[in-house]
C-alpha positions as CSV (number, residue, x, y, z in Angstrom):
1,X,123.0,114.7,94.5
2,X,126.4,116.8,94.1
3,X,126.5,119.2,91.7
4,X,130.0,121.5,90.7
5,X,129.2,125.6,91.3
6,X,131.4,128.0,90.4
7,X,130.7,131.5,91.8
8,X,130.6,135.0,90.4
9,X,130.1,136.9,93.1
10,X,129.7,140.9,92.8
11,X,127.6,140.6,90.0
12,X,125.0,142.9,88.7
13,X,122.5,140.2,88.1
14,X,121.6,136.8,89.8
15,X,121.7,133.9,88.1
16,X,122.1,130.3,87.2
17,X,123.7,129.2,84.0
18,X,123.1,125.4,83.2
19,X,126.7,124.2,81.9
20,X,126.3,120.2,82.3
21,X,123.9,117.8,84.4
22,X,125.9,118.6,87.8
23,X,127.9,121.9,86.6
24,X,126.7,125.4,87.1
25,X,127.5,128.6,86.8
26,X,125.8,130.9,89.6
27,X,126.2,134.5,89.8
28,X,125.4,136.6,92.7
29,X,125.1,140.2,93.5
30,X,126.9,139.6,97.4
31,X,130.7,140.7,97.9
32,X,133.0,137.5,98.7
33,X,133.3,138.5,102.1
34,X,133.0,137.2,105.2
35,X,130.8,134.0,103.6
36,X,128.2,136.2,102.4
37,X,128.9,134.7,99.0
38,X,128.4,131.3,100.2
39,X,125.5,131.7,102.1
40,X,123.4,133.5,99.0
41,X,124.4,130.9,97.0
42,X,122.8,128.6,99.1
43,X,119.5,130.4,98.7
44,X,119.5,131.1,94.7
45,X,120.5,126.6,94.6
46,X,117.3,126.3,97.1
47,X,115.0,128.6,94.3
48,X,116.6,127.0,91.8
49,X,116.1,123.4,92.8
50,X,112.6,124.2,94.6
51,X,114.0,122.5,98.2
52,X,114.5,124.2,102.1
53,X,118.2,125.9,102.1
54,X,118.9,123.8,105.3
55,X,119.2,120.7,102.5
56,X,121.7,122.2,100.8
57,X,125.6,121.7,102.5
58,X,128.7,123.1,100.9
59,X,131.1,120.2,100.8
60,X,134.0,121.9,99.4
61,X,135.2,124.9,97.9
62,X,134.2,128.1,101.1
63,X,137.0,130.5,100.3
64,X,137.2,129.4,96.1
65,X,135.1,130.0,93.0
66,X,135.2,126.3,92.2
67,X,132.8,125.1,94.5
68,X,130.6,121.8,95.5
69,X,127.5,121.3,96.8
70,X,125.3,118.4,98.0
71,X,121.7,118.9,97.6
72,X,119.0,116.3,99.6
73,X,116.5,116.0,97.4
């Protein structure tokens, strides 16, 4: 399944916001730095979507907000 994020990162509170079937918009308390962004995004999608974080791969999108993900369900 691929699914549109786009990232707020620096945030004061974590969350997802549903927008459309496959577009969301996730907001994270991690800098943009370094892929520390990414990589907590990663883990609020695997809370979010109830599956392992290793099933979750960024396909596009590492160094912009607009981002996409495919999740192995």
């Amino acid at each position: 399944m691929l699914i549109k994020v786009k990232a707020f990162a620096n945030s004061k509170k974590e969350k997802i916001i549903k927008k459309k079937e496959d577009s969301f918009d996730v907001y994270i308390k991690e800098k943009a730095e370094g892929g520390m962004a990414n990589k907590r995004i990663i883990e609020v999608l695997s809370k979010y979507f109830n599956v392992n974080s290793g099933k979750i791969r960024m396909i596009k999108g590492a160094k912009e907000r607009s981002k996409i993900f495919n999740i192995s369900l």
